[in-house]
N, C-alpha and C positions, 0 to 999 in steps of 0.2 A: 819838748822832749818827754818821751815817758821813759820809766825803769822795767828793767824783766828782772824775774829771778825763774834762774832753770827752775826751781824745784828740788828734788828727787836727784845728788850728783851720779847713780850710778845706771837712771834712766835714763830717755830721749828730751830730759829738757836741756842740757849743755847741747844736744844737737842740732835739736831749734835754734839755738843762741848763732851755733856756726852756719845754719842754714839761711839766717836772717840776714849775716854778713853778705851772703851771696845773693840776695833775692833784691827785687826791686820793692818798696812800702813806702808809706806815705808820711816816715815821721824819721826823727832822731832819737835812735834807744841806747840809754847804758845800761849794758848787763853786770847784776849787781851778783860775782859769783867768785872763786878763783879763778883768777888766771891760768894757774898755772892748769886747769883743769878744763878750762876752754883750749888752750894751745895742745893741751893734749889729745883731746877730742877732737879737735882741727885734723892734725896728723893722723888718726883713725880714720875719719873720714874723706881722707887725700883731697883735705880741702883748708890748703895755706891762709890763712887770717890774717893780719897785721892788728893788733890789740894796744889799745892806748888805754895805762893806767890812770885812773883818774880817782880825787879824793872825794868824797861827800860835800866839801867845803863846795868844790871847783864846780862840782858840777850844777848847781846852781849858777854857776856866773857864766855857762858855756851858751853862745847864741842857739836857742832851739831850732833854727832853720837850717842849723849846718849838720848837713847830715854825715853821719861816721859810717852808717852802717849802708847796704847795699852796694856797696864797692872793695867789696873782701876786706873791711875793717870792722872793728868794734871798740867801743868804749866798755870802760871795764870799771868798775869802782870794787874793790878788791876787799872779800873776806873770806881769811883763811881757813880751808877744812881742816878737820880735825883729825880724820885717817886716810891716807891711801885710798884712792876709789879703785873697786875693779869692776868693769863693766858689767853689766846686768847680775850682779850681787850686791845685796841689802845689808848695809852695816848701821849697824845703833849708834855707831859712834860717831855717825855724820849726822846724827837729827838736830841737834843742838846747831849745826853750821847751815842746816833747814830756814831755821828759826830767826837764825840771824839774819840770812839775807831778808825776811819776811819782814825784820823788824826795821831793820834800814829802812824799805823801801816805804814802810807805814812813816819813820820819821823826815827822812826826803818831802814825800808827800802833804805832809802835815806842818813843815817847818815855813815861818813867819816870812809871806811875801815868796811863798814856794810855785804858784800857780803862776809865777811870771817866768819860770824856768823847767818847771816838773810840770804835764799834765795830768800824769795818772800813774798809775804803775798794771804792767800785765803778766800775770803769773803761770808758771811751768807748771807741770803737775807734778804732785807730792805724795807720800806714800803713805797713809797713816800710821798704817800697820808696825812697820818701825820705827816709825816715832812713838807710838804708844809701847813699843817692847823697849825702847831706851830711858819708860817709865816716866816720858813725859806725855800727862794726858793731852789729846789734841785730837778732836771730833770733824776738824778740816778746815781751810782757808778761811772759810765766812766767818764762823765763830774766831778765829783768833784775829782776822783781820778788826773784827769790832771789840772785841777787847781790847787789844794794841790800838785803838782809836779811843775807847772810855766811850763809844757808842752802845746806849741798850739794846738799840733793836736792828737788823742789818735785814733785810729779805736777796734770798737767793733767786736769781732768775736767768733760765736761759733761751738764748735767743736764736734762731737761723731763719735763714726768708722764710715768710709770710706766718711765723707763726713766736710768739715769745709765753713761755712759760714761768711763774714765778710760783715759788715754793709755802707756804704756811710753819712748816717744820721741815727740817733740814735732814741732817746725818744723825738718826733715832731708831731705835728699832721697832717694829710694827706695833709692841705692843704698850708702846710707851705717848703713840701719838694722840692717842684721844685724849690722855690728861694733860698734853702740853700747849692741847685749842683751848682757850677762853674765848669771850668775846671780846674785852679790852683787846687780847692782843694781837685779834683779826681786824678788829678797826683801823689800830694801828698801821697794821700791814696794807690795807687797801690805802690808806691813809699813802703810805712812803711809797706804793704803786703808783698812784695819782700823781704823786706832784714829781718822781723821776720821769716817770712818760713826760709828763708836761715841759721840764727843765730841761731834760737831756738827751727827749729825741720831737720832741717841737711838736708836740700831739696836744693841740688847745682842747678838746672835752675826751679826752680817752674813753675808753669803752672798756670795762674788766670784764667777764664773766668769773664766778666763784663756782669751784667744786663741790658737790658735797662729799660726804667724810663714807659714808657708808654706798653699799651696790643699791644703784635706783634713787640717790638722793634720801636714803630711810625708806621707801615706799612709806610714805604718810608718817612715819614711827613705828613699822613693823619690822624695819631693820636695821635699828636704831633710832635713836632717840637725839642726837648731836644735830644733826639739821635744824629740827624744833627747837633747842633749849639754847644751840651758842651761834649757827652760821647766820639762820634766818635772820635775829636780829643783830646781829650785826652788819647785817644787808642792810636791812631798815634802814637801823642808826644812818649808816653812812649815807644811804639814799637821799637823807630828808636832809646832810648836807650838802648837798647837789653834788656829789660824785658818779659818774655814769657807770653802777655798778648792777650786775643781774646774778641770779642763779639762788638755791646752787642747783644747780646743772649735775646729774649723772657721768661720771668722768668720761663712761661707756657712749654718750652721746656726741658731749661737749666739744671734742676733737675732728667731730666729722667738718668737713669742710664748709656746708651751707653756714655753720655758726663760725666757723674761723675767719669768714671773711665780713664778717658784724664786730668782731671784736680786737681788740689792739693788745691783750694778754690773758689769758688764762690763770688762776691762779687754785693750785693745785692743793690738798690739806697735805700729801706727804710727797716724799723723794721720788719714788718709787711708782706713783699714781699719775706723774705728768712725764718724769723724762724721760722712759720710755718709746714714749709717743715723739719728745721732740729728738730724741738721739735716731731713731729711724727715718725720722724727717729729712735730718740735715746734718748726719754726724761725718765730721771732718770739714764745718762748713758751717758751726756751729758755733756761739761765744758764750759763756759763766759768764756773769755779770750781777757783782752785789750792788743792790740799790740800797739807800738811806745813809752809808757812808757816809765822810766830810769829802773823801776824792773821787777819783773814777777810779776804779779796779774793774778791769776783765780777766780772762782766763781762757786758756784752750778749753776743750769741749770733752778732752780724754786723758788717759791713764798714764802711767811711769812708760810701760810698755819698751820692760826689760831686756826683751827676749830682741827688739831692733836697737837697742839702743849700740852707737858706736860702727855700724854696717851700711855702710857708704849706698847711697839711692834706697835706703829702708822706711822711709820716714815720708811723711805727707806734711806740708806746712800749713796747710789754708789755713786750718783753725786758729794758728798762733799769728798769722796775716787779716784774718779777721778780726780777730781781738785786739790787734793794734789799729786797724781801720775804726773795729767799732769807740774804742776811745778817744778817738782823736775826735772823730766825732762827735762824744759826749761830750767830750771838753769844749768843742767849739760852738756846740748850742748854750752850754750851761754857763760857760764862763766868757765865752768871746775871746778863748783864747788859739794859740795855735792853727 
């Protein structure tokens, strides 16, 4: 069984929730949300649900093979919002009820002999912006997701055919990422690349290619200095522990397809520098996926996307059909389970 949380109550993640009811997928999900806020959404979208509430206790003890959803049902583990939602309006006063379904589904996940009942959890999309105006700081899923785990280091990556992107720095602003590369903690990171490829999608010698940071990889140090002083050897390092690692590679190059089809991830220095490239690739078709976690987490590939949410046939599923596919997956390489 995995858990969802919409996200965002006043965007398209409750509709995903109702949309999953009706779609055919490969697992048992309890959507961890209100109720009352699903059945509401149902009726929005004149698409009837039948919702079975269910406690955090239970769900743990529910056979994972029995499926609730894809038969205009769902399971529900129920946490109450805090205001009124009105469709495609942003309230501060639901970020706090954000947070909670976030943290549930971190302790579900995490809770002792949970993998024999939970495989992962997959997330809706979330709004920062009013989380941050409700004065709770929150930089986005990844970072809170490893917090709420007491994990130091989390790497973002995302995925669609033939090509997976993982990130060095996350949600930063441009002028902040060359101080937050070192090389400890790009070792690291190729380090937590390696051994997820390896765990949780059956890749015995992976292949990464590394970005570099600056246009041209520095041209030698003419345009910048960061390739020389922190990626190079970090390269090294990692090399000389037999990780199948290359680069850094010119981002401008790296994407073309003769090298994509040499290498098993890409691993980009900022946000902005890889997904780009993989949201043109595959977006709607797409999966978020934190690697180095203790569970599996995936994620749709897109936004709140205010402006459909609640308007019956406005919405595309694949990405949240993917992200359930892609975990069960991980699960069943990583843990043997499900």
């Amino acid at each position: 069984m995995l858990v969802y949380t919409p996200g965002e109550p006043a965007g398209i993640g409750p509709d995903l929730a109702i949309e999953l009811a009706w779609s055919e997928h490969p697992a048992a999900v309890a959507v961890i949300a209100d109720p009352k806020l699903l059945r509401a959404r149902a009726k929005k979208l004149l698409k009837p649900v039948v919702i079975t509430e269910i406690t955090p206790e239970e769900v743990t003890q529910r056979d994972p093979l029995v499926h609730f959803t894809g038969q205009k049902q769902l399971l529900c583990i129920p946490v109450k919002l805090h205001a009124q939602v009105k469709i495609g309006k942003l309230n501060p006063l639901n970020a706090a009820y954000v947070l909670e379904t976030l943290s549930l589904a971190v302790s579900l996940c995490t809770a002792k002999n949970s993998r024999e009942h939970i495989h992962g959890m997959v997330t809706g999309p979330v709004h920062k912006g009013v989380i941050n105006q409700a004065g709770i700081t929150f930089s986005g899923h990844t970072e809170f997701l490893a917090a709420q785990s007491n994990t130091p280091l989390v790497v973002m990556m995302l995925a669609t055919a033939g090509l997976r992107v993982a990130l060095a720095t996350t949600h930063l602003p441009l002028k902040s990422v060359s101080e937050a590369i070192n090389q400890d903690k790009l070792i690291t990171i190729i380090h937590i690349i390696q051994q997820d490829l390896q765990s949780a999608f059956k890749l015995p010698d992976p292949h990464i290619y590394v970005c570099g940071l600056n246009p041209h990889a520095g041209e030698g140090g003419h345009l910048g200095d960061e390739e020389i002083t922190t990626i190079i050897p970090a390269i090294e390092h990692c090399r000389h522990q037999g990780i199948n690692v290359d680069g850094p590679m010119p981002a401008d190059t790296v994407f073309n397809e003769k090298y994509l089809q040499k290498t098993d991830a890409v691993l980009a220095m900022y946000h902005d520098q890889g997904l780009p490239v993989l949201k043109y690739k595959g977006f709607g078709q797409a999966v978020n996926i934190t690697l180095g976690l203790p569970f599996i987490r995936t994620s749709v590939d897109h936004g709140t996307a205010l402006e459909l949410a609640g308007i019956p046939g406005a919405i595309n599923t694949g990405s949240l059909l993917y992200a359930i596919e892609t975990a069960m997956e991980m699960s069943r390489n990583k843990y043997g389970s499900a």
